[in-house]
CHARMM-style PDB file with segment names, atoms N, HN, CA, C and O in Angstrom:
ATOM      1  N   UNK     1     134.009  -8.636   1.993  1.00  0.00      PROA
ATOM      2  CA  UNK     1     133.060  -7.670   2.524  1.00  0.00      PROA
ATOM      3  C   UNK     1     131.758  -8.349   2.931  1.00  0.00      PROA
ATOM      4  O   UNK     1     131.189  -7.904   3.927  1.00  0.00      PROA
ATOM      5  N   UNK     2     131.087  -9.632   2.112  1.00  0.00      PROA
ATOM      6  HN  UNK     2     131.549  -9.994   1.302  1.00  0.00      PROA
ATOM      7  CA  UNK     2     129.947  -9.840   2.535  1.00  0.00      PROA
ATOM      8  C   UNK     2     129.998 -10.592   3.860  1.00  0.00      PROA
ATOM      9  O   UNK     2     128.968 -11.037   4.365  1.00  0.00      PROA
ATOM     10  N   UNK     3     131.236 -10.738   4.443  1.00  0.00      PROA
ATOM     11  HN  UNK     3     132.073 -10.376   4.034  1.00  0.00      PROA
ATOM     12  CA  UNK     3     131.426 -11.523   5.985  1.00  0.00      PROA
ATOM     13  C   UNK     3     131.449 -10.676   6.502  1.00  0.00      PROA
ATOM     14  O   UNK     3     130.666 -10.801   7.444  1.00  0.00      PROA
ATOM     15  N   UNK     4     132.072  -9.403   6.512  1.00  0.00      PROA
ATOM     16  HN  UNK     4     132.708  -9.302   5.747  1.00  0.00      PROA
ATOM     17  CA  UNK     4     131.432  -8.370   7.641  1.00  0.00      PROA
ATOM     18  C   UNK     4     130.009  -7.832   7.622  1.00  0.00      PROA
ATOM     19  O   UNK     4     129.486  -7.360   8.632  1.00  0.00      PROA
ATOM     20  N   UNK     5     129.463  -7.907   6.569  1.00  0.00      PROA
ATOM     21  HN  UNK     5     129.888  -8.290   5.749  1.00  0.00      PROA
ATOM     22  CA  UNK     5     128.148  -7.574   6.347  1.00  0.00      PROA
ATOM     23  C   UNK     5     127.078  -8.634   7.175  1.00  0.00      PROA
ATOM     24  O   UNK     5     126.116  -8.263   7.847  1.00  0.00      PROA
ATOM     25  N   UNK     6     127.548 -10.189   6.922  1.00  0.00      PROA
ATOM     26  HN  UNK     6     128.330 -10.491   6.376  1.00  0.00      PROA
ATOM     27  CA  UNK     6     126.484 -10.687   7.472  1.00  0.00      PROA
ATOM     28  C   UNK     6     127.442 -11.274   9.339  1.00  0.00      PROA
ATOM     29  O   UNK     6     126.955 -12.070  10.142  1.00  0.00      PROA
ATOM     30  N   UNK     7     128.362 -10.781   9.440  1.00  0.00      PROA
ATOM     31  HN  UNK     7     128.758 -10.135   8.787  1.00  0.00      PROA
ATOM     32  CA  UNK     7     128.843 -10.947  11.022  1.00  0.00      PROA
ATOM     33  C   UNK     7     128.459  -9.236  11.643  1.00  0.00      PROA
ATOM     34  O   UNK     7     128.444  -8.947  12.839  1.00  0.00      PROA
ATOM     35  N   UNK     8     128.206  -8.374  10.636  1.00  0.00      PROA
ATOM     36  HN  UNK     8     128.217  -8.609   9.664  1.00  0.00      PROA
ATOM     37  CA  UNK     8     127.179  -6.849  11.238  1.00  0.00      PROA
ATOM     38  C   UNK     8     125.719  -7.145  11.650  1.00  0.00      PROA
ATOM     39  O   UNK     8     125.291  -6.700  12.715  1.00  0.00      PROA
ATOM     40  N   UNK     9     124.909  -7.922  10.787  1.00  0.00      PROA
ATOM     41  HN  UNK     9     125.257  -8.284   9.922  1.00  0.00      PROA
ATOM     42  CA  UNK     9     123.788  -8.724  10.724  1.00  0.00      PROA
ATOM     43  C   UNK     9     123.429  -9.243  11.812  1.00  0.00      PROA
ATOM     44  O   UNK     9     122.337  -9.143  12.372  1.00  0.00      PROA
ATOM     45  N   UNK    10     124.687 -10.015  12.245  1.00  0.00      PROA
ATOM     46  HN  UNK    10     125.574 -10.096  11.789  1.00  0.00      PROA
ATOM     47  CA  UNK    10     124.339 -10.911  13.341  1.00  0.00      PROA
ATOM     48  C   UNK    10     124.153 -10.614  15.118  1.00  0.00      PROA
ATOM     49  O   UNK    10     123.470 -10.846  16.116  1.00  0.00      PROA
ATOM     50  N   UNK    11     125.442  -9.866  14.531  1.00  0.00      PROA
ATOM     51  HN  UNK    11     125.997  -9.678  13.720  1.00  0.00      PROA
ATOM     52  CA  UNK    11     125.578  -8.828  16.377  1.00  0.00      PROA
ATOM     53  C   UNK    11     124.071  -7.522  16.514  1.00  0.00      PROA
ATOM     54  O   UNK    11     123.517  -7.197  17.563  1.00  0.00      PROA
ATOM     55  N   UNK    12     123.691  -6.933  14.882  1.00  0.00      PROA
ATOM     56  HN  UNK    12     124.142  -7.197  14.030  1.00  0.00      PROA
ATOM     57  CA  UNK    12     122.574  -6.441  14.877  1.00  0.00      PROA
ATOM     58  C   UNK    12     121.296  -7.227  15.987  1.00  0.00      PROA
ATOM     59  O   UNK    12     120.863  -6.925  17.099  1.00  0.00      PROA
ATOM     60  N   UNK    13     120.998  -8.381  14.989  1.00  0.00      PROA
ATOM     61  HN  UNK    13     121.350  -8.626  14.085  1.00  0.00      PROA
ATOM     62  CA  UNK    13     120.045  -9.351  15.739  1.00  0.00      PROA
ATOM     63  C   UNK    13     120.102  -9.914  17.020  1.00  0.00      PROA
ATOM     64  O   UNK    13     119.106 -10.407  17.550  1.00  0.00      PROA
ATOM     65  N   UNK    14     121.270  -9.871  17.583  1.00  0.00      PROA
ATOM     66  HN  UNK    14     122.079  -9.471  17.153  1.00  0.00      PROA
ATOM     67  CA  UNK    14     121.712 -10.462  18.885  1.00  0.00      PROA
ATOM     68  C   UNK    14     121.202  -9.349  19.921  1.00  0.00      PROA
ATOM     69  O   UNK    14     120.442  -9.574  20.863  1.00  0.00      PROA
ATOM     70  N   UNK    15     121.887  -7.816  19.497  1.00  0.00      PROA
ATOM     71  HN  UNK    15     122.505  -7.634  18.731  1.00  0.00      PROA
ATOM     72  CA  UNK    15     121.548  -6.701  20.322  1.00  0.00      PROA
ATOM     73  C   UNK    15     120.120  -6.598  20.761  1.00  0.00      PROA
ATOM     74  O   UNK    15     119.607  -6.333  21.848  1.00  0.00      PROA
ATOM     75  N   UNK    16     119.468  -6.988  19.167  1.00  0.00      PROA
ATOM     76  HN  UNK    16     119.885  -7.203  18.284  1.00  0.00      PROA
ATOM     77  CA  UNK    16     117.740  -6.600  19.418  1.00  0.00      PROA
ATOM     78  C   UNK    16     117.473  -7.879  20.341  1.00  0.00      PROA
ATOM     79  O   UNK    16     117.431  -7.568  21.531  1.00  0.00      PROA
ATOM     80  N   UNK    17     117.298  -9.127  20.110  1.00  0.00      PROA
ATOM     81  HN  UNK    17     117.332  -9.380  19.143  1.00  0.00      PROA
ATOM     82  CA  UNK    17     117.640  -9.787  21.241  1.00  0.00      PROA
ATOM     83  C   UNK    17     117.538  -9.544  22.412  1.00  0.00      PROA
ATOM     84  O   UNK    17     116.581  -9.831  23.131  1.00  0.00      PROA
ATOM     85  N   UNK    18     118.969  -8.736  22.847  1.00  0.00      PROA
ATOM     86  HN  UNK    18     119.746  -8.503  22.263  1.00  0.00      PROA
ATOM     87  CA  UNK    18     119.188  -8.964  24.215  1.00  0.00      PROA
ATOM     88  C   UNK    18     118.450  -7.535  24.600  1.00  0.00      PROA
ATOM     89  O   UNK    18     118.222  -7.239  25.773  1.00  0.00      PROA
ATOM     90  N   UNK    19     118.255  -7.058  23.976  1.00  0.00      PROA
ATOM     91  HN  UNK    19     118.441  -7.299  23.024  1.00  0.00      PROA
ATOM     92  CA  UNK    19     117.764  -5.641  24.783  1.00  0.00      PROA
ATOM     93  C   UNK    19     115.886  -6.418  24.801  1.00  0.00      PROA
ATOM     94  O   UNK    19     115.319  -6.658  25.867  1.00  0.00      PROA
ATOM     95  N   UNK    20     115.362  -6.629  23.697  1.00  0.00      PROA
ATOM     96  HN  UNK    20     115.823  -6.434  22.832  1.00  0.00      PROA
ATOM     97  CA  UNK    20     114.075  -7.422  24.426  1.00  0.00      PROA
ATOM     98  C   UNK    20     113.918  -7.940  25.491  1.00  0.00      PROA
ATOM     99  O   UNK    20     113.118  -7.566  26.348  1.00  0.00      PROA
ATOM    100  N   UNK    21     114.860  -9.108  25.582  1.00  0.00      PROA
ATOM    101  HN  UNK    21     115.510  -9.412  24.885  1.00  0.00      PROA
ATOM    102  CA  UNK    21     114.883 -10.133  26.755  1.00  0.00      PROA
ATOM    103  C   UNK    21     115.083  -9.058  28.117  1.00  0.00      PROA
ATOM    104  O   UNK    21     114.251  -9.220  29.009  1.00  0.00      PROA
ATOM    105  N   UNK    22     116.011  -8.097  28.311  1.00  0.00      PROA
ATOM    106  HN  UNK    22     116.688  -7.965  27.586  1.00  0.00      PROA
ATOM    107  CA  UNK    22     116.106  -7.076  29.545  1.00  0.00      PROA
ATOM    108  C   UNK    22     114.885  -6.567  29.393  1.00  0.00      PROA
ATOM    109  O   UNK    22     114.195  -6.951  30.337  1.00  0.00      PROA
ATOM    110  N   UNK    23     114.242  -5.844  28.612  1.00  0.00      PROA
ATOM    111  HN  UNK    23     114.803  -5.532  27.845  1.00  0.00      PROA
ATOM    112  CA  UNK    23     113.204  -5.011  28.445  1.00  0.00      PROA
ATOM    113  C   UNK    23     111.867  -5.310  28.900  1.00  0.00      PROA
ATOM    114  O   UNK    23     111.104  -4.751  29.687  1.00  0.00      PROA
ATOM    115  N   UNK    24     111.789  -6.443  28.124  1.00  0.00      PROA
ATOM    116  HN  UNK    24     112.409  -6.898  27.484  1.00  0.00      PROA
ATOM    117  CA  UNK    24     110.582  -7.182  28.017  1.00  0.00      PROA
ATOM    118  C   UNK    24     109.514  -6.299  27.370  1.00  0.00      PROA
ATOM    119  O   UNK    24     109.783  -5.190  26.910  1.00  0.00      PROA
ATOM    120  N   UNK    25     108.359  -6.809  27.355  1.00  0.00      PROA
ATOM    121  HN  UNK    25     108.141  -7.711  27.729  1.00  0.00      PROA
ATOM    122  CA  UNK    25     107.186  -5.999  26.791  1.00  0.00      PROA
ATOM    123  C   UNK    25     106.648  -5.065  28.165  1.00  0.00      PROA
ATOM    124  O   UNK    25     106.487  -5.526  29.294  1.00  0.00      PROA
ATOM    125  N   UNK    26     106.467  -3.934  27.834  1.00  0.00      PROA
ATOM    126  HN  UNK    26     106.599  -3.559  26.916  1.00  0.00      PROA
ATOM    127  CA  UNK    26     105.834  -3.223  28.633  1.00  0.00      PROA
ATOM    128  C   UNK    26     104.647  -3.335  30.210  1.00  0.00      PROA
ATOM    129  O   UNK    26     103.433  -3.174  30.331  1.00  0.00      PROA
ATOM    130  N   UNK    27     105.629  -3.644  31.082  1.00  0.00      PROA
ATOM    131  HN  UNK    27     106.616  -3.775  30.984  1.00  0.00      PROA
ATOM    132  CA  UNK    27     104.629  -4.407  31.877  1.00  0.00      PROA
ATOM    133  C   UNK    27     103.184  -3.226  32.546  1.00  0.00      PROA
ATOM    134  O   UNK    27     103.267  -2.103  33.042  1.00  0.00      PROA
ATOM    135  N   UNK    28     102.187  -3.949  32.317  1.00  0.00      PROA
ATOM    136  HN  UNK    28     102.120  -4.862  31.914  1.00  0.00      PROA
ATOM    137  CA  UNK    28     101.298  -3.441  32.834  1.00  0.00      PROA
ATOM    138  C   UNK    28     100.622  -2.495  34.002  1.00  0.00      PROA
ATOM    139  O   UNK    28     100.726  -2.999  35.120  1.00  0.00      PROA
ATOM    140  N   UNK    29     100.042  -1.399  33.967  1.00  0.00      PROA
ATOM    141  HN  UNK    29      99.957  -0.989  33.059  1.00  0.00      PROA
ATOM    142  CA  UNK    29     100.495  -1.003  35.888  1.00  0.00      PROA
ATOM    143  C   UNK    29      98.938  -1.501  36.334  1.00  0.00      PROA
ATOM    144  O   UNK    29      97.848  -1.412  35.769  1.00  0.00      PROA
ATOM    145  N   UNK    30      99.342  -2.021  37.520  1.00  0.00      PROA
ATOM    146  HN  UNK    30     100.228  -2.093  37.979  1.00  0.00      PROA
ATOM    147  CA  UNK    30      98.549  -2.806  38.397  1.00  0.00      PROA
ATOM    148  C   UNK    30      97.640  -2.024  38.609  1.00  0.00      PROA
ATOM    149  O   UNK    30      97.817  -0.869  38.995  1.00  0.00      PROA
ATOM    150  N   UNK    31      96.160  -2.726  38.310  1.00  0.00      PROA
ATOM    151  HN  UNK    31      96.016  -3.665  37.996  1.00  0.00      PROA
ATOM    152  CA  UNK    31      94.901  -2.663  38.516  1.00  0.00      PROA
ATOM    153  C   UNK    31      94.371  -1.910  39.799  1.00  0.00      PROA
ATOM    154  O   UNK    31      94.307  -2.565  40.840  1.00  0.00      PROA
ATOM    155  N   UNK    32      93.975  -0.545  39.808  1.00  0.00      PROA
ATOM    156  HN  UNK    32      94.027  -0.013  38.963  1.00  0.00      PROA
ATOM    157  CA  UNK    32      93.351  -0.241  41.368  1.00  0.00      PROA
ATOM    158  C   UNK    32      92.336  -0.878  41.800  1.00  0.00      PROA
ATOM    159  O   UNK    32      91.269  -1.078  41.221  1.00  0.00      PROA
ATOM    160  N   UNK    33      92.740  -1.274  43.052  1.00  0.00      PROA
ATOM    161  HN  UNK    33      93.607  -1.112  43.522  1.00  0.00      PROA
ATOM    162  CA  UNK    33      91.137  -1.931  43.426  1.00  0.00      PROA
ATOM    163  C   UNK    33      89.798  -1.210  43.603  1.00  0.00      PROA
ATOM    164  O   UNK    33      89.707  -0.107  44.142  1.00  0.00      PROA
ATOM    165  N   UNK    34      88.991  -1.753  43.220  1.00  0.00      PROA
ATOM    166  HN  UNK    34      89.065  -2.649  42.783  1.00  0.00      PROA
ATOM    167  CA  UNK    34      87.660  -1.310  43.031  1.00  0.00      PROA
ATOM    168  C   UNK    34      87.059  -1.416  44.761  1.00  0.00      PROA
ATOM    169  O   UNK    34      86.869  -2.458  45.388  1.00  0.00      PROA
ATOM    170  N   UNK    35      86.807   0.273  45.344  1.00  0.00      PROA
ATOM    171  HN  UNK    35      86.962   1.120  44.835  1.00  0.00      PROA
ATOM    172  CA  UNK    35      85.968   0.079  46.277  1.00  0.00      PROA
ATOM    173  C   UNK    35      84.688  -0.694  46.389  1.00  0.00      PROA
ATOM    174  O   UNK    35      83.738  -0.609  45.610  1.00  0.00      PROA
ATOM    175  N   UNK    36      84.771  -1.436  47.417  1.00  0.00      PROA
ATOM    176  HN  UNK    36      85.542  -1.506  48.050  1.00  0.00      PROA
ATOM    177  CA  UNK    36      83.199  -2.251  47.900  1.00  0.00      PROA
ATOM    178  C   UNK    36      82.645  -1.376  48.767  1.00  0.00      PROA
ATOM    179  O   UNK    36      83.401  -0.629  49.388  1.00  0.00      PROA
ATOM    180  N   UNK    37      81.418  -1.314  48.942  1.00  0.00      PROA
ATOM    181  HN  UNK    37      80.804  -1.921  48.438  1.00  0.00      PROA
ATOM    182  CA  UNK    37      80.586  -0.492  49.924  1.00  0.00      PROA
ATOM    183  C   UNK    37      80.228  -1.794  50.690  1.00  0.00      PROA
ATOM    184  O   UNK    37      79.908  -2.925  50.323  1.00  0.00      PROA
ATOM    185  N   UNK    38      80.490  -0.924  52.456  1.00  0.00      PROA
ATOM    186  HN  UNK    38      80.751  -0.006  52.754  1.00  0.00      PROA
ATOM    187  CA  UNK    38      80.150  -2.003  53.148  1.00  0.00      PROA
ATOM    188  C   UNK    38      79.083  -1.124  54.004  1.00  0.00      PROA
ATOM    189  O   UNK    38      79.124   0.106  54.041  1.00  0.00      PROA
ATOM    190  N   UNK    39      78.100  -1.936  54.705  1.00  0.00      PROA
ATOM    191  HN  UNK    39      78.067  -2.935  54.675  1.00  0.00      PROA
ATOM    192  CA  UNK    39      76.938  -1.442  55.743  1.00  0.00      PROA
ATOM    193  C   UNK    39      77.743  -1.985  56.599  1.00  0.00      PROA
ATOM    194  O   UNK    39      78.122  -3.150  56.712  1.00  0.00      PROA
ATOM    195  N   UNK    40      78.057  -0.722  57.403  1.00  0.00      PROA
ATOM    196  HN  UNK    40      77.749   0.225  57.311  1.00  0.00      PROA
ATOM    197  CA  UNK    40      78.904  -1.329  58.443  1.00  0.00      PROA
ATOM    198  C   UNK    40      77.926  -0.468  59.749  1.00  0.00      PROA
ATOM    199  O   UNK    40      78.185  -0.352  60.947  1.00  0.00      PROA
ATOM    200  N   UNK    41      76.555   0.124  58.822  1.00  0.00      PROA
ATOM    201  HN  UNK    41      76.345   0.030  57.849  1.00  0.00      PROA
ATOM    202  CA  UNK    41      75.735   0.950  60.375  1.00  0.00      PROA
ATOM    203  C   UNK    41      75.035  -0.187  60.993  1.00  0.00      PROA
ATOM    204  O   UNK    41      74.349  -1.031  60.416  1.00  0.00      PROA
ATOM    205  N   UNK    42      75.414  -0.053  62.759  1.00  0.00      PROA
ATOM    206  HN  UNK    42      75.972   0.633  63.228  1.00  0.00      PROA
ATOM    207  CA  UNK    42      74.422  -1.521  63.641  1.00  0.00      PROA
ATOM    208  C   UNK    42      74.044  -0.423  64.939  1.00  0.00      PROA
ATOM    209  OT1 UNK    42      73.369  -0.806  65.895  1.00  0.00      PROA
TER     210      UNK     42
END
């Protein structure tokens, strides 16, 4: 029993693993750009 326990263990850790690596950490949402004021009166 303790070989299925620690070959359960292992495929456990592998899953978390691979679903991180697809996942990744939460990517960020891109920065709005900040209007510039332009004098554009001539």
């Amino acid at each position: 029993m303790d070989y299925l326990e620690k070959v359960l263990e292992k495929l456990k850790e592998w899953a978390r693993k691979l679903i991180e690596a697809l996942l990744g950490p939460e990517p960020q949402p891109e920065a709005e750009p900040i209007p510039i004021p332009v004098n554009d009166r001539r």
